[in-house]
C-alpha positions in Angstrom: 20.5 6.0 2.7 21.6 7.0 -0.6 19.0 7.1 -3.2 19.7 7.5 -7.2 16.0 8.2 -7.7 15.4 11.3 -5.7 17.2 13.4 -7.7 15.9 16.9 -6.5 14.8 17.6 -2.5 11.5 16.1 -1.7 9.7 15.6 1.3 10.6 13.0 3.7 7.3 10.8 3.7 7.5 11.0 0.2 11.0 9.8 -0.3 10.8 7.1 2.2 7.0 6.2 0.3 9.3 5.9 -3.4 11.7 3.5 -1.7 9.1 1.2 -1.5 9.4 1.0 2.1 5.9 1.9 3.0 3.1 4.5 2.1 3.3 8.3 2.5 0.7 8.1 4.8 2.5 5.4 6.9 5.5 7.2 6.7 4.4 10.3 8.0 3.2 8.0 10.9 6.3 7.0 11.4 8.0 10.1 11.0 5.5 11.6 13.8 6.4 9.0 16.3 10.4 10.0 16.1 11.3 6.5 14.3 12.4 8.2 11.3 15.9 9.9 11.1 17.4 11.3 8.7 21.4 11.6 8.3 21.6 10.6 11.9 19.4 12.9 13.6 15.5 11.7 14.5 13.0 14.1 12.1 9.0 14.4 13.0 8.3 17.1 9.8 6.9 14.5 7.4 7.9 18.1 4.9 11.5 17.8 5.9 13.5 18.4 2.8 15.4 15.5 1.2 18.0 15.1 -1.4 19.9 12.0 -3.9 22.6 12.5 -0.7 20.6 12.1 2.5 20.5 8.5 4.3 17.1 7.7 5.7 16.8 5.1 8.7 14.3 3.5 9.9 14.5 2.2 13.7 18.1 2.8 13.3 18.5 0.7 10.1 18.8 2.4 6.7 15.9 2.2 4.2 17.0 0.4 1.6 15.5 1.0 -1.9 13.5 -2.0 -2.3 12.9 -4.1 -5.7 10.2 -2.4 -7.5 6.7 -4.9 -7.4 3.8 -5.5 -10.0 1.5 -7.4 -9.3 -2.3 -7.9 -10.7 -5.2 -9.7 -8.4 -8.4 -11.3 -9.3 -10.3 -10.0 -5.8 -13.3 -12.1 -4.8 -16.5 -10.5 -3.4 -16.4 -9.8 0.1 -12.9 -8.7 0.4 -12.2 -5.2 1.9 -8.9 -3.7 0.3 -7.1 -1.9 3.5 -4.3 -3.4 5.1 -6.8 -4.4 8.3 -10.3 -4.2 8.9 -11.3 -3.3 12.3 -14.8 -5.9 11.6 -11.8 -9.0 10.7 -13.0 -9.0 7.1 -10.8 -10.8 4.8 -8.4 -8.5 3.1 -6.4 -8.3 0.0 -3.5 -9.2 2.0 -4.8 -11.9 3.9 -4.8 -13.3 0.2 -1.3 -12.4 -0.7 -0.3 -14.2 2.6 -2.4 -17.6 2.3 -0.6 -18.0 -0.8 0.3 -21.7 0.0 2.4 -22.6 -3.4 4.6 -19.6 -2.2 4.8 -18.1 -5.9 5.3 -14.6 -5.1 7.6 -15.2 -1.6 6.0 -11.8 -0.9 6.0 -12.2 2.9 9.3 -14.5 3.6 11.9 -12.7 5.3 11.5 -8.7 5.4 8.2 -8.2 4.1 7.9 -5.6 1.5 4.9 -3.3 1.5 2.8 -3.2 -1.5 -0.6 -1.4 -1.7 -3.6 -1.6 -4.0 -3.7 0.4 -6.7 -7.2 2.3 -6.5 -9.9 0.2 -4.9 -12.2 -2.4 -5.4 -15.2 -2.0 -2.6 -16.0 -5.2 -0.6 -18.8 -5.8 -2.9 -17.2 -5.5 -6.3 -14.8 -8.2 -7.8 -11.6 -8.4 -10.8 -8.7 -6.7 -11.3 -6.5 -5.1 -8.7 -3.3 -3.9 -9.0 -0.7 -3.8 -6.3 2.4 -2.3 -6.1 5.4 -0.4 -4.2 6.0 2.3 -6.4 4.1 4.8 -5.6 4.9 6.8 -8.6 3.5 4.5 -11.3 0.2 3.8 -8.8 -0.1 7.5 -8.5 0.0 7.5 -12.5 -2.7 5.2 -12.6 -5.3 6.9 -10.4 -4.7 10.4 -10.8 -8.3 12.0 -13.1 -5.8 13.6 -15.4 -4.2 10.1 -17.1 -7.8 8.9 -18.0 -6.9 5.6 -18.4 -10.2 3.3 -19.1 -11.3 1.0 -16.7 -13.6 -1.9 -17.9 -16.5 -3.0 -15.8 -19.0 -5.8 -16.6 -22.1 -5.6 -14.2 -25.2 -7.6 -13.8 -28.1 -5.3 -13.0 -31.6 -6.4 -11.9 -33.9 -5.4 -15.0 -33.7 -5.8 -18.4 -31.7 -3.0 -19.5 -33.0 -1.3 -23.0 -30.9 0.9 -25.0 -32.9 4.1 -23.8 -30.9 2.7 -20.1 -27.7 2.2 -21.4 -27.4 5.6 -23.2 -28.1 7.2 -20.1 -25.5 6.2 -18.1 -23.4 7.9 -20.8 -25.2 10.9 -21.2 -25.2 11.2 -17.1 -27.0 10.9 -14.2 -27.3 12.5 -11.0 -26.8 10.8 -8.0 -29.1 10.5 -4.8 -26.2 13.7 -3.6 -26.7 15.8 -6.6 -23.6 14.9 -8.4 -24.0 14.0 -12.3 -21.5 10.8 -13.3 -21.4 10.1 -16.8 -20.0 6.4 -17.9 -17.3 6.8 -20.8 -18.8 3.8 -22.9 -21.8 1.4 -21.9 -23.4 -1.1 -23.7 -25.1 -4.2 -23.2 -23.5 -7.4 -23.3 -26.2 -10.7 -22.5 -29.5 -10.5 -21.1 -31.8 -13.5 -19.3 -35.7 -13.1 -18.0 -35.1 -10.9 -15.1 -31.6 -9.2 -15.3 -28.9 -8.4 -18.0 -25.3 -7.6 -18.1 -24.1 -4.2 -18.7 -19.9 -3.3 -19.7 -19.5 0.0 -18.7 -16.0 1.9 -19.6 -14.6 5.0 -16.8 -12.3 7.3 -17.7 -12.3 8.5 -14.2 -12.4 6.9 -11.0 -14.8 8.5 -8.3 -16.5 6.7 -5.3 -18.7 4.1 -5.9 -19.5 5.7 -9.5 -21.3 2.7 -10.8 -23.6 1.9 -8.3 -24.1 5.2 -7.5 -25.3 5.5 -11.1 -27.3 2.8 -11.4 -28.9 3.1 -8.1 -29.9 6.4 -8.4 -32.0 5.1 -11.7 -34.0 3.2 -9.2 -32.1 -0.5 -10.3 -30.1 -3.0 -8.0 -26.8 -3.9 -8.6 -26.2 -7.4 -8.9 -22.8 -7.8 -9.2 -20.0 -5.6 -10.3 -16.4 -7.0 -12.3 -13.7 -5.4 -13.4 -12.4 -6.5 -16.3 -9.7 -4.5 -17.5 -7.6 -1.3 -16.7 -6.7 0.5 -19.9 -5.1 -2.2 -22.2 -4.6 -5.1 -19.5 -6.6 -7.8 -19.4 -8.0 -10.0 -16.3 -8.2 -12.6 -18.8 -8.6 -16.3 -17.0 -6.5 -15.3 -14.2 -8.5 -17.4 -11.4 -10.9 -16.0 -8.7 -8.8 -15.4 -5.2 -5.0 -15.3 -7.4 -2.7 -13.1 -8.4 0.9 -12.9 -10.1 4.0 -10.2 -11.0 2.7 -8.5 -13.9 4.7 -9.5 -17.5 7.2 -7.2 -18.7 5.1 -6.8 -21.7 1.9 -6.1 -19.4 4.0 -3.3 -17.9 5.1 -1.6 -21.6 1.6 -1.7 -22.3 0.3 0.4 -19.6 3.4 2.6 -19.9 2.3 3.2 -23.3 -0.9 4.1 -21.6 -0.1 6.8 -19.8 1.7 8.3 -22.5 -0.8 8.2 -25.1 -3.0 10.3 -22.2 -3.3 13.9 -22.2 
């Protein structure tokens, strides 16, 4: 199809992935098993070059650039992020699809792909992003934006403030690796545990629990609260909705106040 937004020649995962049509990953899938063609003729280089001229098809129907989706997600405990589990876990998108009141009409008709913006382990619990542009998740993720991302966690001791400042002077983990939190401070503590906020300026594996666990303490439960300047706020356990055009200036502003 013709596409405005690939304005110089890209690869042809990638410029079926910034239609919104699926992921690069999937694409290249897709590519590989000869569904893809490109001007007419069936392509199985995910690499093959594409311009703002070539028509992409899909099964023999043109991918049509799809309506760019925002969405933020307050994800429960004990829900995996991947588009299937092989263990038939509840997913992300077993949420999206349950959605009874029908708010986001999401999955009537074609279904649109949209895919989690980082991860939230099956453990961990708060704010998700999802999307189909794969530019502005990409923005999100990559180390270099350093946008913050808010955590409150409930640890099993009584945290002091020798604790705290040690998860932001660094720690090495049980593999050798030294994580450092941005910010960390302690929020409310009861008899036998406390609650930590801990800010990340980068995302890698498991960081928090890695940190914590390697200090010999049990995580209890793990929340995130905020990516850079968006709020979870009293969005409801197990809901989600489009993201306000104000909500999306403010993180736009984000990534340009980032080095």
């Amino acid at each position: 199809m013709r596409e405005n937004e690939v304005r110089r020649k890209i690869g042809l995962a990638r410029a079926l992935s910034k239609l919104g049509y699926c992921s690069r990953s999937s694409a290249a899938e897709l590519i590989r098993a000869g569904r893809v063609s490109l001007n007419g003729k069936i392509r199985r280089d995910p690499e093959t070059p594409v311009s703002g001229k070539d028509q992409i098809a899909v099964d023999g129907k043109l991918a049509e650039a799809r309506e760019k989706i925002y969405l933020m997600m307050n994800k429960p405990r004990g829900v995996v992020t991947t588009a299937s589990d092989e263990k038939g876990r509840a997913t992300v998108y077993t949420i999206l699809i349950a959605d009874s009141q029908g708010r986001t009409n999401l999955f009537e008709g074609a279904t649109p792909w949209v895919a989690p913006v980082g991860r939230l382990d099956k453990a961990s619990e708060g704010l998700l992003l999802l999307t189909n542009d794969s530019e502005w998740a990409a923005r999100i993720t990559v180390p270099e934006t350093h946008i913050d991302k808010t955590y409150h966690v409930q640890v099993g001791i009584v945290a002091d403030e020798e604790f705290v400042q040690a998860l932001v002077r660094g720690v090495k983990a049980k593999d050798g690796e030294v994580l450092r939190a941005k910010q960390a401070r302690r929020l409310r503590a009861g008899q036998k545990n406390c609650w930590l906020e801990i800010v990340l300026d980068e995302g890698k594996n498991r960081q928090i629990r890695r940190m914590i666990e390697s200090m010999g303490v049990e995580v209890l439960r793990l929340l995130r609260v905020a990516i850079g300047p968006l709020q979870l706020g009293d969005l409801a356990k197990g809901e989600h909705r489009f993201l306000t055009p104000d909500e999306k200036r403010m993180l736009g502003r984000a990534f340009r106040g980032t080095s």
